[in-house]
Each structure stands twice: as structure tokens, then as C-alpha cells.
C-alpha positions in Angstrom: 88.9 68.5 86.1 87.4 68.0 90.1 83.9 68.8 90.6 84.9 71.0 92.8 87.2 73.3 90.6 84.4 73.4 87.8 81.9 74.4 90.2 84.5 77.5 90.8 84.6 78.2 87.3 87.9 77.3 86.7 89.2 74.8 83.8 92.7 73.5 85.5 92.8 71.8 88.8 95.7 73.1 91.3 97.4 69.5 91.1 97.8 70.1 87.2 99.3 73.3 87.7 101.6 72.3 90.5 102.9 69.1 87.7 103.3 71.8 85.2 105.4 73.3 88.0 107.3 70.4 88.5 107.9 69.2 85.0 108.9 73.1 84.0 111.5 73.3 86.7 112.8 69.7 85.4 113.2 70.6 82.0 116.0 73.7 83.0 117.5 71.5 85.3 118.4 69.1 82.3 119.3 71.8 80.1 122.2 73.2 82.7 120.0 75.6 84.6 121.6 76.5 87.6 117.9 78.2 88.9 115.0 78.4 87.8 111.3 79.5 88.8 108.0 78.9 87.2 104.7 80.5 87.8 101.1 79.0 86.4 98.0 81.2 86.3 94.6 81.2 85.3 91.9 84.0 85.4 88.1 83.8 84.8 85.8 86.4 84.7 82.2 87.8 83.8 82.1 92.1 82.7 78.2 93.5 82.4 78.1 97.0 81.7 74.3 99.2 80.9 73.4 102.4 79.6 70.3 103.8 80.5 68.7 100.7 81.3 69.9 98.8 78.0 72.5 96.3 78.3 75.3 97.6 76.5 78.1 94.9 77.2 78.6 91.8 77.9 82.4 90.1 78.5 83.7 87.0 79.6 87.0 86.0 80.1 89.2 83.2 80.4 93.5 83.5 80.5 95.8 81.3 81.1 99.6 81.8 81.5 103.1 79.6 82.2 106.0 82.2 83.0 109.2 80.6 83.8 112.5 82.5 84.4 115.7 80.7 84.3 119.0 81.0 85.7 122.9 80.3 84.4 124.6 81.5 87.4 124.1 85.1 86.9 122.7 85.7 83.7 118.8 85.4 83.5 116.3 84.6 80.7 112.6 84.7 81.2 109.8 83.6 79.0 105.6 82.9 78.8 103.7 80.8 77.1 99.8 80.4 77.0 99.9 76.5 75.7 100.6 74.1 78.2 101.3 71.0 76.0 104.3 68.8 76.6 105.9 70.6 73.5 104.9 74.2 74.4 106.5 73.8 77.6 110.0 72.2 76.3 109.6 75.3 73.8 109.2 77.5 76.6 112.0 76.7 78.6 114.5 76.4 75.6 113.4 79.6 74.7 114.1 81.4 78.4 117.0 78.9 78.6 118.3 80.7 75.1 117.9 84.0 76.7 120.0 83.4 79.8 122.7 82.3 77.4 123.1 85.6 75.6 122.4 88.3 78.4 125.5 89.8 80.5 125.8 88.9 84.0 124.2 90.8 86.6 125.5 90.7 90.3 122.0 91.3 91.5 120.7 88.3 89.1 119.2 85.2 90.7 116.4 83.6 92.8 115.7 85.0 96.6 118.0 83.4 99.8 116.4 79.9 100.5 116.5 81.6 103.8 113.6 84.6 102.8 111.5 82.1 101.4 108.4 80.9 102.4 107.9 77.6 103.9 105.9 75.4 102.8 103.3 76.1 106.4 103.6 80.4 105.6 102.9 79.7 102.1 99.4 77.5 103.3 98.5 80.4 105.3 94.2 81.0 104.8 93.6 84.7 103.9 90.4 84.3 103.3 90.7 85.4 99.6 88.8 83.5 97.6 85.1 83.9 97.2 83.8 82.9 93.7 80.7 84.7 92.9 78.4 82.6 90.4 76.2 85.5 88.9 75.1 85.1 85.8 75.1 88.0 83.2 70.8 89.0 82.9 71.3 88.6 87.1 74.4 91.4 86.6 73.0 93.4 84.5 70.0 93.5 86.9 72.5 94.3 89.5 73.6 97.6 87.1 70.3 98.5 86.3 69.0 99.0 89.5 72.3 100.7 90.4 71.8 103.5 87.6 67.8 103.4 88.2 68.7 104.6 92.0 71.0 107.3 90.5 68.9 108.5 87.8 66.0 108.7 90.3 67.8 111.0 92.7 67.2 114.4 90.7 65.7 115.7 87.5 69.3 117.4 87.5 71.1 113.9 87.2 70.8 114.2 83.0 73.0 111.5 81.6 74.6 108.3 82.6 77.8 107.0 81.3 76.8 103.6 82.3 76.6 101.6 85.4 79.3 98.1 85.6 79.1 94.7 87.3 82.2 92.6 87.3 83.0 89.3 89.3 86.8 87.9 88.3 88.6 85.2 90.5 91.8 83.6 89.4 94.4 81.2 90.6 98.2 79.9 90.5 100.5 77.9 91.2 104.5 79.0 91.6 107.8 77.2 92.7 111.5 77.7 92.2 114.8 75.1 92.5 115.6 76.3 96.2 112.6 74.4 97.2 109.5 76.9 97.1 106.2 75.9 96.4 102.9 77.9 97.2 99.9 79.1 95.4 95.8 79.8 96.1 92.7 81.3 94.6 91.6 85.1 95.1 88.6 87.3 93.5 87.8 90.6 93.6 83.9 92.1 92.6 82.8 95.6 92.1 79.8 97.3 91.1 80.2 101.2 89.5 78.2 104.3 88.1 79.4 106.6 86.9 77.1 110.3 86.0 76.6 113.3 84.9 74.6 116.1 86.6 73.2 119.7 84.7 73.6 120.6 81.2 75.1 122.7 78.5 78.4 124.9 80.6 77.2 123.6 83.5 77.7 119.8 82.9 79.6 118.2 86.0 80.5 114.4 85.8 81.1 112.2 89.1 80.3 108.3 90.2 81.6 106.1 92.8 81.7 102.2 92.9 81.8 99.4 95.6 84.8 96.5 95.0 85.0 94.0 97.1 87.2 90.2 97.6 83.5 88.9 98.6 80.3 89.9 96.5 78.5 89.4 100.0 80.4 92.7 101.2 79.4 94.8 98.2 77.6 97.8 99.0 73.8 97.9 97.6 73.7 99.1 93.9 71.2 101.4 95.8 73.6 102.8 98.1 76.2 103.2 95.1 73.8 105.0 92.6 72.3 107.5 95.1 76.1 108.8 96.6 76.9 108.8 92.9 74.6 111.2 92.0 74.8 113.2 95.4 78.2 113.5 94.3 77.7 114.4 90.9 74.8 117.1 91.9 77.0 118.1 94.4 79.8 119.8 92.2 77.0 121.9 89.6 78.0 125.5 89.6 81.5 125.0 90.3 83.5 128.0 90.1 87.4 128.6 89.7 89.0 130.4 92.5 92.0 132.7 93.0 95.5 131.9 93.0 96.5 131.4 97.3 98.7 129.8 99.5 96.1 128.2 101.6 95.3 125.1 103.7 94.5 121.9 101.9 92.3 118.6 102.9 92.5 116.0 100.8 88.9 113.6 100.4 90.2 110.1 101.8 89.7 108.8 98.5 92.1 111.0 96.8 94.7 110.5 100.1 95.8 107.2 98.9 97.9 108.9 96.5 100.1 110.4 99.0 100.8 106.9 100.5 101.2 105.6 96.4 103.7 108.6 96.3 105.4 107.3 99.3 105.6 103.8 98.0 107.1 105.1 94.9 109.8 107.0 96.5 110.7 104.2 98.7 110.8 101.3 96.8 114.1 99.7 95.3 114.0 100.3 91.9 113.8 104.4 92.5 116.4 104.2 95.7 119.3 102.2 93.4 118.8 104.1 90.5 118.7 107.4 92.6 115.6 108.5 90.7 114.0 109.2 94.1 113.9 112.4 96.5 114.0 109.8 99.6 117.4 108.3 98.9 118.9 107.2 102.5 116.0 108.1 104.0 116.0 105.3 106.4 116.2 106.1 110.0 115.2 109.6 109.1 112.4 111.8 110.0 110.6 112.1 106.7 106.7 112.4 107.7 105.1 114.5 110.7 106.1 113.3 114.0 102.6 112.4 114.7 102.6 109.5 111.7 102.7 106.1 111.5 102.8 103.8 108.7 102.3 100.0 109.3 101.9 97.6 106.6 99.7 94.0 107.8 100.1 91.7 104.3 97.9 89.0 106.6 94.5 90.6 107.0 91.7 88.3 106.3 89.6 89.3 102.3 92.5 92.4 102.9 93.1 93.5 98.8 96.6 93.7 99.3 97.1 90.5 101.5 99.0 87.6 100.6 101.1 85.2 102.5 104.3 85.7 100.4 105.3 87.8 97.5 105.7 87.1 93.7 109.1 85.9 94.4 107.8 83.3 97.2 109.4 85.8 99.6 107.6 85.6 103.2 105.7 88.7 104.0 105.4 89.9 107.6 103.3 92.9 109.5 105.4 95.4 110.1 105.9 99.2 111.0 107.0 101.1 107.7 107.2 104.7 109.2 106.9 105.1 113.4 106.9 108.6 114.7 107.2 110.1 111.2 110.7 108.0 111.2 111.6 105.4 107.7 111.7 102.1 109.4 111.6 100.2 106.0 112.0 100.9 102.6 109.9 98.2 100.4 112.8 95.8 98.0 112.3 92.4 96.3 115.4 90.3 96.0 117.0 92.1 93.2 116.6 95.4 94.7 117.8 94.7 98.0 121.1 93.2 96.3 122.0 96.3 94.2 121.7 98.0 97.5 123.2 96.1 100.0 120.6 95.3 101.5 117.9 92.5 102.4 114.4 92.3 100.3 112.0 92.9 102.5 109.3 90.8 100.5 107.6 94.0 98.0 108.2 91.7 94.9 105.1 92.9 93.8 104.3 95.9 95.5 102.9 96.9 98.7 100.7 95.0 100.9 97.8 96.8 103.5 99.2 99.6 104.2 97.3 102.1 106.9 98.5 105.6 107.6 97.7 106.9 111.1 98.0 109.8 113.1 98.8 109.8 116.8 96.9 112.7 117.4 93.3 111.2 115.8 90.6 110.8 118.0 87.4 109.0 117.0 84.8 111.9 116.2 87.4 113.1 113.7 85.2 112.3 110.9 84.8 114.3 108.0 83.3 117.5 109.6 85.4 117.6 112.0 88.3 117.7 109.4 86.3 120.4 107.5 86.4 122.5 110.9 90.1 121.5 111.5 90.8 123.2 107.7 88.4 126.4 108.2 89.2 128.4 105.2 90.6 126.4 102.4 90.1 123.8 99.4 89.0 120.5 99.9 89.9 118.6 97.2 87.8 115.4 96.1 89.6 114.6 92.6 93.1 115.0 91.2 94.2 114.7 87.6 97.3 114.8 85.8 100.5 112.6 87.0 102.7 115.9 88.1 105.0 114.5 90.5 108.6 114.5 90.0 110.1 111.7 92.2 114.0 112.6 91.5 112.8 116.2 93.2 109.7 115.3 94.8 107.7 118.5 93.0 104.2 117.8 93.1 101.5 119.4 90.8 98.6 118.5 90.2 95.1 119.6 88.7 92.4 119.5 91.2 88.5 119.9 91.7 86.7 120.0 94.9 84.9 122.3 97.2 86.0 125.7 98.8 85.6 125.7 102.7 84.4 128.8 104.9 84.3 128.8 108.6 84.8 124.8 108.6 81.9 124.2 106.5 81.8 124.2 102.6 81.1 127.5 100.6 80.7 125.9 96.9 81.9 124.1 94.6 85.7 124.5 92.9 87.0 123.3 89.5 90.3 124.2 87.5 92.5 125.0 90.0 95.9 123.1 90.9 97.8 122.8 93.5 101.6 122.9 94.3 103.9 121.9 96.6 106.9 119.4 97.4 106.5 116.1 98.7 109.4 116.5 101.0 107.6 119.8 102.5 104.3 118.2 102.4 104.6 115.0 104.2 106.2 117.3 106.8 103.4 119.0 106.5 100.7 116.6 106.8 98.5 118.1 110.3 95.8 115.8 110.6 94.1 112.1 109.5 90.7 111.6 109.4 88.7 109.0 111.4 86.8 108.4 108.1 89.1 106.3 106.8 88.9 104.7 103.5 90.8 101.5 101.6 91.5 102.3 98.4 93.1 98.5 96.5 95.9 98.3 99.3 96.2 101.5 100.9 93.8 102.9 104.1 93.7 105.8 105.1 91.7 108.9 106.0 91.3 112.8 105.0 94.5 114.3 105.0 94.8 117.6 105.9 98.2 119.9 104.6 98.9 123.3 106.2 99.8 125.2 103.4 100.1 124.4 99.7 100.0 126.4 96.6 96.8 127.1 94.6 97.1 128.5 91.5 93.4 129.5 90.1 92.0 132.5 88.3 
């Protein structure tokens, strides 16, 4: 083990896991593999959690992972092993090896085009992504303490805690395939959470919020966190239900992300070949407001979705998703793309820093100013339930937020839900917030709908 990777917390060295690499893909070459990939990961991590100033938990932990798939021309066999002995990894490979030689052959089967792949200079590419945070757990729990303590402190109306959380996790791997790609680096991710709850009895309203962060040094103060917790919280007492309307809806720019998730969803490879999606052959259509844009930049610097190729070792490259409200892309990995023709566009894996714009934004559109652009309707803050239907793009959902008067907010709403059809309402989409918020790999800000169905009291 290097100095350097114990200071980091981590127990393999990146050399060890590029041999295990190596000696993986050499042990399906001599069994008759015509491909193969392997992929070698480690994780370590520290979890603190308190309850009303007591420490209540305390995790650590430590995984460790070989996955190696392997290839007889178009059959495929996969397997995983946690041991990486000499034995284990013969084991391993026999095993996946086995596999292959019992599956049915699949057109679509087999590694990415050598020519998609990352070379070995994009796979290098700095990110920025790794930032090890060495806190020990009395320092976390500290951190979690004074988090809740902020929260608690805000108002005699904040009467319970469900627990403030510290985490810091950081992991690394190492992955390579027979058509000559080799890449791999370190990443972390932090975050610090509360979560409360305000009033009492009937009138009991729960709410937190949370900070998460690539770099503990970008955290928000546990201060910060607890007090707009319990603003939040206090914020939703004497919530009321409202009646069923057809009525204007803003969504929070937390709760927006989901419309860009739902977007994903319906574009990506597995829904388009299976035809389990309502944007079949949407490319080149107009399938958001004219005013839209969707571009997707995988090379942002600490960005949470960044990363300089997929989990295939395909290249990933900034691009523009949707342009005037237009499909431009559709999001594939290698298999994908092949059962549709097509070329992967590097989405093994999912999306990667995505930001949803609006032409017509100007930089004083900030939360009030979307409240004013919405003048009587429901701003919604939260969303439960997974309603959406993604073969016919129906969308329902329960909902709790605020109910808006005049551009300003009247009071408090709970158990409503609101209706609609994604088709319609990514039509329908009028405005996006300057306040723009990044929520894992999606940005964006308030979104504000024209018209959706609210079905209340």
C-alpha cells in the first residue's frame, strides 16, 4: 500500500487494481473469450447520525468489488466477486466465462466500437473529483449537533427532530476491456442533513433540507442548513387542503429536477427500443416549449454528474440535448444504440450535468419574481408518489406546498395532487427560474406550468 493511498483512506493502490485488470482480462483470453471487460472498485466511508444532541449512529464502511463481463461472440456472461485472490479471480472468470456459454445470442451483445472509446489522454482527463475528507466521527457528530442545535433554536414551534447526518464517502476504480480501454480515478461526495418537525398533535408538519457536496470545503454551514430546515418546516404549520381547479402550477427548483428525471427516462434507450416510452421517434421533434434548451456538460470541474467517459469506457462530450424545445439527442449506451440503429451516445450510466434553460430568463427572475409570474396558483415544494406512466406520459402525483395570491403566498397547502400529461406539460412549461438549483446531476430552476389539474377537497 503507497503512503499516499493510506493517507486517502483507501486499502488498494490504483497499480493493484489496474494488474487485477490485466490478469482478469488474460484469464478470458485463455479460456476462448472473444471480449471481455473488467471493472475494480473500492468504497470507504464514515456515516454519523444524532438525535437531539445524542449520538445515535455511528457507520463505517469499506467495499470492494471485481465485476468482469465476458464475451463468446455474441453471447455474454457477467459475474462479481469481492475476493481478489489469484483463485477468486480464475473462479470469477470461469464462472462469467460458464455463463456466456449457455445464454442465446444477442445482436446487440458485445463491447462498444474501439472507435467510441476513450483514449487513453480523454480517460486522464482531471475533473476535479476527488477530495477526501479526513473527519473523524466525535468531529462529525459535532458537525450534526450544531446543525440540529441551530434548528432546534429557531422556534419553540420546532418540537422534534428526526436527527441531523454527517457523511463523507470517496471511492475509486479501475476498468479496461480487450479493445484496448483503460481508465479509472477517485471521486467523493459529502453531505450534511436535518431533517424536523414543527407544531404538535393535527398540526404536526415535517420538513429538513441538507448540503452535499464533491468537496467538504463547499458544504454549506450546519448553521445555514439547520435554520432553513426549520424555516421550512415552520413554514408549512396550518396547512390546509384546497379545492379541486385547473390552475397554474410552479414547481420549487428542488422538486423541478423531476421533470428533467422524467425526460431522461423517456429518452433513454432501454424505454425507446422496448417502446415503453411516450417520446418514441421523438428526435428532431419539437417536444418542449420553444423557449427551452437542454445542454448536458459531463466535464464540469467537482460537477456530480461529471466524468470523462461512461461505464462502458465510452467518451463523453458537452453537448445540446434539446435546442429550441427540439430532441437533438436521445441518451444510449452501446447496447441501446444497436437495437436501435443507432450510435451510443456515451449514457452507459445515466445522464451527466444536465441544465435546463429558458431563452426568455432574465437574471432578476428569482423566486419572487416567479411567484409574481404564477399570480394565483399552487406552488408546490414536495411531491410523493411515483405516478407517471412513461408508455402514456400520464403524470400524477401527490403534492404539498403553498397556495399563491396576487404573486405572493396566501398559506400553506397539503393533500392535494396534481394531473396532467408530460407530453402537454413540457409544452407547457412558461418560465425557468434564475434560482437555479443542482439536484445529483440535474440544474435547473423553478418551473412554472400554465395549467395543470388539482384535485383537492
Amino acid at each position: 500500500m503507497s503512503s499516499n493511498r493510506a493517507e486517502q483512506g483507501f486499502a488498494y493502490p490504483q497499480q493493484q487494481f489496474q494488474q487485477i485488470v490485466e490478469d482478469t482480462l488474460a484469464l478470458a483470453r485463455q479460456l476462448g473469450a472473444s471480449d471481455a471487460g473488467a471493472e475494480v472498485s473500492e468504497g470507504v466511508g464514515l456515516s454519523v447520525s444524532v438525535r437531539k444532541g445524542e449520538l445515535e449512529n455511528v457507520e463505517r464502511n469499506r467495499d470492494k468489488s471485481l465485476g468482469v463481463s465476458v464475451y463468446l461472440g455474441q453471447r455474454r456472461g457477467n459475474a462479481s466477486t469481492s475476493d481478489f485472490s489469484v483463485a477468486a479471480l480464475r473462479q470469477t472468470v470461469q464462472a462469467a466465462y460458464d455463463i456466456a456459454r449457455f445464454t442465446a445470442e444477442d445482436p446487440a451483445a458485445g463491447l462498444p466500437d474501439a472507435d467510441d472509446l476513450a483514449s487513453a489522454e480523454e480517460a486522464a482527463r482531471d475533473l476535479d473529483l476527488f477530495h477526501p475528507w479526513t473527519i473523524e466521527a466525535a468531529a462529525a457528530a459535532e458537525l450534526a449537533r450544531r446543525c440540529e442545535d441551530a434548528a432546534l433554536r429557531v422556534d419553540r414551534r420546532i418540537s422534534n427532530s428526526e436527527g441531523a447526518g454527517v457523511s463523507a464517502q470517496q471511492a475509486h476504480f479501475w476498468a479496461g476491456n480487450t479493445r484496448g480501454f483503460r481508465g479509472g480515478y477517485s471521486s467523493s461526495r459529502h453531505y450534511l442533513s436535518v431533517s424536523l418537525i414543527a407544531g404538535r398533535g393535527k398540526d404536526m408538519q415535517r420538513d429538513g433540507w441538507y448540503t452535499s457536496m464533491r468537496d467538504a470545503h463547499d458544504l454549506a454551514a450546519p448553521e445555514i442548513v439547520g435554520r432553513y430546515a426549520a424555516e421550512r418546516a415552520l413554514a408549512r404549520m396550518k396547512s390546509r387542503r384546497v379545492p379541486t381547479a385547473e390552475v397554474p402550477v410552479l414547481f420549487e427548483s428542488t422538486v423541478a429536477a423531476g421533470l428533467l428525471g422524467a425526460f431522461v427516462q423517456a429518452t433513454s434507450g432501454g424505454a425507446l427500443y422496448r417502446k415503453t416510452s411516450f417520446l418514441v421517434d421523438s428526435l428532431g421533434r419539437q417536444v418542449l416549449a420553444e423557449h427551452l434548451d437542454l445542454v448536458e456538460e459531463p466535464h464540469l470541474p467537482k460537477g456530480k454528474g461529471s466524468a470523462p467517459f461512461d461505464d462502458e469506457g465510452v467518451r463523453t462530450r458537452s453537448r445540446k440535448v434539446v435546442q429550441g424545445g427540439v430532441v437533438e439527442g436521445y441518451f444510449l449506451s452501446s447496447y441501446s444504440a444497436r437495437k436501435l440503429g443507432m450510435r451510443t451516445t456515451g449514457h452507459a450510466g445515466g445522464s451527466q450535468n444536465l441544465r435546463l434553460s429558458s431563452r426568455l430568463t432574465q437574471p432578476g427572475d428569482g423566486l419572487d419574481a416567479m411567484l409574481a409570474k404564477l399570480g394565483r396558483g399552487l406552488f408546490v415544494t414536495e411531491l410523493m408518489g411515483q405516478g407517471i406512466n412513461y408508455v402514456t406520459g400520464d403524470y400524477s402525483r401527490g403534492a404539498a406546498g403553498f397556495w399563491v395570491e396576487g404573486g405572493r403566498i396566501a398559506y400553506p397547502v397539503q393533500e392535494v395532487t396534481i394531473a396532467g400529461n408530460l407530453r402537454e406539460m413540457f409544452k407547457d412549461i412558461a418560465a425557468v427560474g434564475a434560482d437555479v438549483y443542482t439536484q445529483g446531476s440535474k440544474s435547473v430552476g423553478s418551473v412554472l406550468l400554465r395549467r395543470m389539474k388539482l384535485a383537492g377537497s
